[in-house]
One Martini backbone bead per residue (centre of mass of N, CA, C, O) as a GRO file, in nm:
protein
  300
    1UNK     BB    1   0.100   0.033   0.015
    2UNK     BB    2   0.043   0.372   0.038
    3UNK     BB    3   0.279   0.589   0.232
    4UNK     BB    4   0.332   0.833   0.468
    5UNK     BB    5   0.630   1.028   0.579
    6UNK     BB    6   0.690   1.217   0.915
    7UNK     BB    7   0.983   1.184   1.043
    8UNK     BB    8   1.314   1.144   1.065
    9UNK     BB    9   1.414   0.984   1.309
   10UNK     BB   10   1.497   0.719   1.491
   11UNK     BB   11   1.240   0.572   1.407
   12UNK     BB   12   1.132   0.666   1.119
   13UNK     BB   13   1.305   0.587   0.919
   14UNK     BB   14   1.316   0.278   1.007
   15UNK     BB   15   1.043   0.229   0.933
   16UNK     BB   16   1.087   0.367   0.593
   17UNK     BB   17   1.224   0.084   0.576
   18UNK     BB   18   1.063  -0.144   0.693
   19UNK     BB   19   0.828  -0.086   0.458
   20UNK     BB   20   0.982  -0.083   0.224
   21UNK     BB   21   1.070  -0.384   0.228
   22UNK     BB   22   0.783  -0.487   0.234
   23UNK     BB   23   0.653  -0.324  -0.013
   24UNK     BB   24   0.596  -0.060   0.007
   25UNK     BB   25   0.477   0.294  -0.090
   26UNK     BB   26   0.705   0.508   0.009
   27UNK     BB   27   0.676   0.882   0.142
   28UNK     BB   28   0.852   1.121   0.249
   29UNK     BB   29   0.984   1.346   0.527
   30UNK     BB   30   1.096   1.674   0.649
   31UNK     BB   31   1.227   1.948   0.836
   32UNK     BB   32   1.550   1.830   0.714
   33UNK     BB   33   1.742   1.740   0.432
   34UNK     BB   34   1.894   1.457   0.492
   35UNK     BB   35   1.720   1.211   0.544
   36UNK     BB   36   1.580   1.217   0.288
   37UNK     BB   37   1.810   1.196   0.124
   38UNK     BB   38   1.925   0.914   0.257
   39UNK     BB   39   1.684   0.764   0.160
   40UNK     BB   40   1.686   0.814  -0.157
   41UNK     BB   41   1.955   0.641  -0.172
   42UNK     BB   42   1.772   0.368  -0.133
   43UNK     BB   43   1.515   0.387  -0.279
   44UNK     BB   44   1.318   0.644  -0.104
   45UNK     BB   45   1.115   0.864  -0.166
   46UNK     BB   46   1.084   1.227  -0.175
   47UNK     BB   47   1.037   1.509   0.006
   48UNK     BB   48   1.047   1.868   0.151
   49UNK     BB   49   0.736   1.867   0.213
   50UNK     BB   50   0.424   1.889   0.306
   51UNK     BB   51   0.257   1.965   0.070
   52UNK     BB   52   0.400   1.732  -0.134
   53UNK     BB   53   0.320   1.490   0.022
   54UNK     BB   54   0.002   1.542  -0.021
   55UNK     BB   55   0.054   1.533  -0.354
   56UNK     BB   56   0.192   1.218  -0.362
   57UNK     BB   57  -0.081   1.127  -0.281
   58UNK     BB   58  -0.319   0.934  -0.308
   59UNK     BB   59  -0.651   0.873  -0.288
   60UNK     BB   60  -0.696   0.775   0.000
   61UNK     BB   61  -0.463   0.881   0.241
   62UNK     BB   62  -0.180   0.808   0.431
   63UNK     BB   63  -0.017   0.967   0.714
   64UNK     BB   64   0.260   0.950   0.897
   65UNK     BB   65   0.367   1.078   1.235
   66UNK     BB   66   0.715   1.140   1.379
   67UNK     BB   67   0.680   1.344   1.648
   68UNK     BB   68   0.689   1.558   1.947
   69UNK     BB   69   0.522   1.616   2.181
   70UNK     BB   70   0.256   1.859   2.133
   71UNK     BB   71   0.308   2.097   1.946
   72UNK     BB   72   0.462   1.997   1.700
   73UNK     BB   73   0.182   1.755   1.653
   74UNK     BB   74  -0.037   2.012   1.671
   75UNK     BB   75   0.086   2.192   1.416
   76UNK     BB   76   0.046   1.962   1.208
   77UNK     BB   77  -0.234   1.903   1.200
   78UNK     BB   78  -0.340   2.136   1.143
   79UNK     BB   79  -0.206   2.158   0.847
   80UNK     BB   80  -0.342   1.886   0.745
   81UNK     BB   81  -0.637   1.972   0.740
   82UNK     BB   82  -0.575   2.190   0.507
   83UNK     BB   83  -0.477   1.952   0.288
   84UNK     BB   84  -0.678   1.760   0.327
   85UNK     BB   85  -0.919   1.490   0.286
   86UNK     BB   86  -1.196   1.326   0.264
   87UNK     BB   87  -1.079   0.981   0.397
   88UNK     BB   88  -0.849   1.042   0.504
   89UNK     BB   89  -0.501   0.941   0.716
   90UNK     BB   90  -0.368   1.033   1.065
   91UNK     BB   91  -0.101   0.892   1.195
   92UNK     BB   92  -0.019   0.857   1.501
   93UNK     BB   93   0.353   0.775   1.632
   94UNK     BB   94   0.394   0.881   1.905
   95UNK     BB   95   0.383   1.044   2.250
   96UNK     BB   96   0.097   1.096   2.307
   97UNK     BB   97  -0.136   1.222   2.441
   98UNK     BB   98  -0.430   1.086   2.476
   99UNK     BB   99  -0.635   1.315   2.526
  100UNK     BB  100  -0.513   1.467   2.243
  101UNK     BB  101  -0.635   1.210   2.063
  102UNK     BB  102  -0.933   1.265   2.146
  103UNK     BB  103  -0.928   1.530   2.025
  104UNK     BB  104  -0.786   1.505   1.735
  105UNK     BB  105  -1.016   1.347   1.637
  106UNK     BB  106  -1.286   1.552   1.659
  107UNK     BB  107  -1.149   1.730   1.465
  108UNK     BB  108  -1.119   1.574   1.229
  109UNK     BB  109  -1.386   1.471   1.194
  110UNK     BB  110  -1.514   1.699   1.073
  111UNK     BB  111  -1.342   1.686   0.797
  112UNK     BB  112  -1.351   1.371   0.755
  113UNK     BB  113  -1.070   1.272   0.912
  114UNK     BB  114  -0.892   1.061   1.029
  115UNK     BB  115  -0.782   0.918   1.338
  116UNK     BB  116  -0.479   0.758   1.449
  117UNK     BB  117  -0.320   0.598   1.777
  118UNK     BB  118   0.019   0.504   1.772
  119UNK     BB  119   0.194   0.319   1.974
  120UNK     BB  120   0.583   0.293   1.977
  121UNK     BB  121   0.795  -0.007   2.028
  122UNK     BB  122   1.175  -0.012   1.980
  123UNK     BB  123   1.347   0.185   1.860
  124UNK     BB  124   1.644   0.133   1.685
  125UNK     BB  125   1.548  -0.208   1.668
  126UNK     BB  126   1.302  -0.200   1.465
  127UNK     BB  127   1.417  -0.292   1.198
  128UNK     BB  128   1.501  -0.567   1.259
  129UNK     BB  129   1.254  -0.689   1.476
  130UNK     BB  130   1.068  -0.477   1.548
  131UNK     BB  131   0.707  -0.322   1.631
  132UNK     BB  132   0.513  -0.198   1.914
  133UNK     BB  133   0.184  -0.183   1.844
  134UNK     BB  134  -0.054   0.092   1.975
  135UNK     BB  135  -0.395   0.108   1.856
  136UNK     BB  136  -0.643   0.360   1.805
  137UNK     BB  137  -0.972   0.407   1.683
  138UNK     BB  138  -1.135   0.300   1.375
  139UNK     BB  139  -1.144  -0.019   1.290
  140UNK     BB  140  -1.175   0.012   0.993
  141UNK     BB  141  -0.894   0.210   1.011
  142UNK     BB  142  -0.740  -0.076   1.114
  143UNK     BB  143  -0.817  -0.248   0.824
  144UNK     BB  144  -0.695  -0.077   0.622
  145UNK     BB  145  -0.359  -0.069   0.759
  146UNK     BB  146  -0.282  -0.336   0.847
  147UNK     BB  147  -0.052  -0.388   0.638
  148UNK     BB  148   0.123  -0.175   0.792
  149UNK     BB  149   0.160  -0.305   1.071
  150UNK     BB  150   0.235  -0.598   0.987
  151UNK     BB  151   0.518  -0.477   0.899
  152UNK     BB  152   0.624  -0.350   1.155
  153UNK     BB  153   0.606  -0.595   1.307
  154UNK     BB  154   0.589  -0.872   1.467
  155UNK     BB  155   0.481  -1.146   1.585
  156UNK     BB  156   0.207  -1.027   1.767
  157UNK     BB  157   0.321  -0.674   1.768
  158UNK     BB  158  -0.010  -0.593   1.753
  159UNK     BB  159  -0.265  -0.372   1.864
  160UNK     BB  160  -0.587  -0.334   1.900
  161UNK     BB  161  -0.758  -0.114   2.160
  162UNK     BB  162  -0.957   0.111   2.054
  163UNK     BB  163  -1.051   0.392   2.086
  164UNK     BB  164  -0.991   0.710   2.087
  165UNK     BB  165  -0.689   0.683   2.309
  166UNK     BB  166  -0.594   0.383   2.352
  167UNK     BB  167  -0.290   0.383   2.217
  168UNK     BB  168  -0.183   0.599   2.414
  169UNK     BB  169  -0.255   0.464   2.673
  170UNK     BB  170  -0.117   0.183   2.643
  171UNK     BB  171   0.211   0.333   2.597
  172UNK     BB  172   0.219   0.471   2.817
  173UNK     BB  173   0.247   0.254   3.050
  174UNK     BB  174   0.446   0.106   2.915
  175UNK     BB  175   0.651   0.315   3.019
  176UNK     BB  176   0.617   0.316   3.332
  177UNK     BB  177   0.676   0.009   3.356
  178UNK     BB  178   0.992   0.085   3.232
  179UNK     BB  179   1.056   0.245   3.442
  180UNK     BB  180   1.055   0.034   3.707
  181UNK     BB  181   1.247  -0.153   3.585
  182UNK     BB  182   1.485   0.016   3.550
  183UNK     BB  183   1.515   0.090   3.861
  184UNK     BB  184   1.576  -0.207   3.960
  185UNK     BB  185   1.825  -0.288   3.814
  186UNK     BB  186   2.006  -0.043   3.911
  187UNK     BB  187   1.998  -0.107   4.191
  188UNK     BB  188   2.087  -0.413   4.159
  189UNK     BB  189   2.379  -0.303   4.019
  190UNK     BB  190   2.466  -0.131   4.279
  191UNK     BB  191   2.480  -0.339   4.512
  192UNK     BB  192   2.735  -0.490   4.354
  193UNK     BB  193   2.920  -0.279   4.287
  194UNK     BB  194   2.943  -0.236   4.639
  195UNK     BB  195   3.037  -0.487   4.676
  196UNK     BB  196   3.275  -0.716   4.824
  197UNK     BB  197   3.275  -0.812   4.542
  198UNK     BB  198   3.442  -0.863   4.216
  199UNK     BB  199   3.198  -0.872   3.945
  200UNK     BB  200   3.099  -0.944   3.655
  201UNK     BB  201   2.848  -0.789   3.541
  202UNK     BB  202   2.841  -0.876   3.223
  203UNK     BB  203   2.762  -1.139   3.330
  204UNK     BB  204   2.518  -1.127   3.514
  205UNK     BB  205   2.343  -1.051   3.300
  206UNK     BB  206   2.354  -1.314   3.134
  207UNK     BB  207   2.270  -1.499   3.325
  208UNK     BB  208   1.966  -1.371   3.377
  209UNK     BB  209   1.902  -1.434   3.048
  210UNK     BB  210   1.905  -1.739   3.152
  211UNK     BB  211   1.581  -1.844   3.280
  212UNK     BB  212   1.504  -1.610   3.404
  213UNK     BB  213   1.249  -1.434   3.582
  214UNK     BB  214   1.460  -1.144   3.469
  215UNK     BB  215   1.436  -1.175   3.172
  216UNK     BB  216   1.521  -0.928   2.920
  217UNK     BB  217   1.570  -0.697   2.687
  218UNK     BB  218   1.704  -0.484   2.888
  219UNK     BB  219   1.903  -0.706   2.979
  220UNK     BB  220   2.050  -0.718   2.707
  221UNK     BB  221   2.149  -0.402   2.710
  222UNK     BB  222   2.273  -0.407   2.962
  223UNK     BB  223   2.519  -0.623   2.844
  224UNK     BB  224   2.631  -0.418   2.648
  225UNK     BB  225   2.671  -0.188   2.838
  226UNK     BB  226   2.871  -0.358   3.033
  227UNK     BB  227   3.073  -0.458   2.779
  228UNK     BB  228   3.184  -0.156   2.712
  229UNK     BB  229   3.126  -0.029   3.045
  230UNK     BB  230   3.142  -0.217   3.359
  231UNK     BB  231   3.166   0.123   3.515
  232UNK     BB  232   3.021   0.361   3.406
  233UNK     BB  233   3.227   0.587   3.309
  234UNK     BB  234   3.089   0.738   3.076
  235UNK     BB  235   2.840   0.798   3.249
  236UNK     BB  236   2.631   0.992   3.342
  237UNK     BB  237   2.419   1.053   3.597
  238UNK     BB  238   2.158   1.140   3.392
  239UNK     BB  239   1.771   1.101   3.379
  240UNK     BB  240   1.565   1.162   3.193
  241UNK     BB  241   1.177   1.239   3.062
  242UNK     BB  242   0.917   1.287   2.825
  243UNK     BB  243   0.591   1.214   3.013
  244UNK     BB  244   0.477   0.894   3.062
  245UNK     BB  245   0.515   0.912   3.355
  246UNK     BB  246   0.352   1.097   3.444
  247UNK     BB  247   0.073   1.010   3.291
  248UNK     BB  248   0.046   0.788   3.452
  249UNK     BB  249   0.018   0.861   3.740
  250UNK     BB  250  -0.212   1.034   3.688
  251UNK     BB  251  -0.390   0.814   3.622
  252UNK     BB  252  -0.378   0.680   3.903
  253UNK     BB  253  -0.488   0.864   4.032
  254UNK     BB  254  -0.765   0.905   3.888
  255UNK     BB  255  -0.826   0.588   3.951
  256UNK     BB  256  -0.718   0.495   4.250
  257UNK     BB  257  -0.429   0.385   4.175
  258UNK     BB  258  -0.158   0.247   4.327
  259UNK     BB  259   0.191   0.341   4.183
  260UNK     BB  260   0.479   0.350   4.327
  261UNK     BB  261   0.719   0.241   4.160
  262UNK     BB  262   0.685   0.499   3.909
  263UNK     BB  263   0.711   0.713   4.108
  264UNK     BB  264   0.993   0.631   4.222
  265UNK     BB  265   1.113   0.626   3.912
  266UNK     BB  266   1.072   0.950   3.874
  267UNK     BB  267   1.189   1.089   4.105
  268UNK     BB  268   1.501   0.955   4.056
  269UNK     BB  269   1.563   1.112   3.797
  270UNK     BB  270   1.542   1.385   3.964
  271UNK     BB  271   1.775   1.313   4.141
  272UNK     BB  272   1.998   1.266   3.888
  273UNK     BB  273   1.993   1.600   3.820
  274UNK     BB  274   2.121   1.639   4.138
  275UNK     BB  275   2.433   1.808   4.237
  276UNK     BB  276   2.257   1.959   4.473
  277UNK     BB  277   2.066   1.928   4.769
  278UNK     BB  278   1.855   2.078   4.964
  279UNK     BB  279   1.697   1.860   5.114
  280UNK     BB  280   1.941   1.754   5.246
  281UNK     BB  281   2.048   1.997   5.403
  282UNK     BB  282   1.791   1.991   5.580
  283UNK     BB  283   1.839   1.739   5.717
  284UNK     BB  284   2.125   1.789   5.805
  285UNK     BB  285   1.998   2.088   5.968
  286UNK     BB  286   1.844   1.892   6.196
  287UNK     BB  287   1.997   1.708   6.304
  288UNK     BB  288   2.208   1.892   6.452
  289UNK     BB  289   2.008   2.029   6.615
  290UNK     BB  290   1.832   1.776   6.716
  291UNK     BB  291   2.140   1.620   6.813
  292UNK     BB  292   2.412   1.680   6.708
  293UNK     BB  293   2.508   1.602   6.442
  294UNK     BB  294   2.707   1.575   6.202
  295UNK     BB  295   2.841   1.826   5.900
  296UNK     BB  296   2.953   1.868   5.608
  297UNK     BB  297   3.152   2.076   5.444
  298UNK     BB  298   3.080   2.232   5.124
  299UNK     BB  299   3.443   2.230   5.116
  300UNK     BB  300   3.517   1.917   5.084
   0.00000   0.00000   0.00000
């Protein structure tokens, strides 16, 4: 089937890669011009603008955005509905908030256009293994994209999820339970770093990855990343977080379900980012006083 593809970031591209490969008639765009450039030299079309991307498009079109959640994937929709006709189909395949895709729907379906919202997780390896796609919209308009869903994902790793909003809602929760994940690695591979044993971490990731009932594709990353570096000395400890962990514990807020983990894991997160903390100074100038605890001295 014919697509196109705006956005060639880090998973676009490889999208419009694992898409082309599959046998589809991809057309691709972006907001600067080298990726373009790089995708046509492997031989799919591209074009330079939003513009001409809907105008290589036959109808009814299919066009998948692949920016930034936010405003960046709010005013391409804006654009794109001035470009397109009523039974076009947009499919986000961002990170948006669910919240914005089913508003999104809404506006879209006034003009006629379809919007379909697909949570996509897979990062850089999605070339190769394929991508786990989570899509809400309307079921006759994931059955008739089937065809490239089918061709994204690997064996039974799509899935219909329900109406509009139901694919960035289920894609959101599985970055929250991703925090968690990563959290508990961390902490479990720094106690061992700390401890009086000189382990070998990157065997301890590999065995951990044979049978073990905590074995997983990021415990395979991980084994990966400290067979380069055994103990992260090329790596600050600070680490960003995208939106979708804040995203998701607002909604266990929401429904009254205790997510202490996702919480906890999105503070830490918060914590790796303080070079030094108020909150601790407040702690250790407690101590002292009401105890006369030692405190160290800021310039030791």
């Amino acid at each position: 089937m014919q697509l196109g593809l705006f956005g060639l970031g880090r998973m676009g591209a490889n999208m419009a890669r694992r898409l082309h490969q599959g046998g589809h008639e991809v057309i691709v765009s972006n907001r600067s011009m080298r990726p373009i450039d790089e995708l046509m030299a492997e031989g799919i079309r591209g074009v330079y603008s939003i513009q001409d991307l809907v105008k290589a498009l036959t109808p009814p079109r299919a066009l998948w955005i692949m920016l930034p959640s936010g405003d960046v994937t709010e005013q391409m929709i804006h654009t794109l509905l001035n470009l397109l006709e009523p039974g076009d189909v947009i499919v986000d395949g961002g990170n948006s908030n669910w919240r914005d895709s089913k508003r999104r729907y809404a506006l879209c379906r006034e003009k006629g256009v379809h919007f379909m919202d697909e949570g996509t997780s897979g990062g850089i390896w999605g070339l190769k293994v394929g991508y786990c796609l989570m899509i809400g919209g309307d079921k006759a308009v994931f059955e008739r994209l089937e065809p490239a869903f089918k061709t994204l994902a690997p064996e039974n790793g799509y899935l219909y999820c329900g109406p509009a909003g139901a694919g960035h809602f289920v894609k959101m929760v599985h970055n929250g339970v991703e925090y968690g994940m990563m959290q508990a690695y961390a902490e479990g591979f720094e106690i061992m770093e700390k401890s009086e044993f000189d382990l070998d971490l990157p065997a301890v990731a590999r065995v951990w990855g044979q049978g073990s009932v905590v074995r997983s594709w990021l415990l395979e990353l991980l084994q990966d990343a400290l067979e380069k570096d055994p103990r992260l000395e090329q790596i600050k400890g600070y680490v960003e977080d995208s939106g979708e962990g804040r995203w998701t514990i607002q909604a266990a807020i929401d429904e009254d379900v205790p997510a202490p983990v996702i919480t906890l894991s999105l503070f830490q997160r918060f914590i790796s980012r303080q070079d030094e903390s108020f909150a601790a100074k407040v702690c250790a100038a407690l101590r002292k006083e009401f105890g006369g605890h030692a405190v160290k001295s800021a310039h030791e």
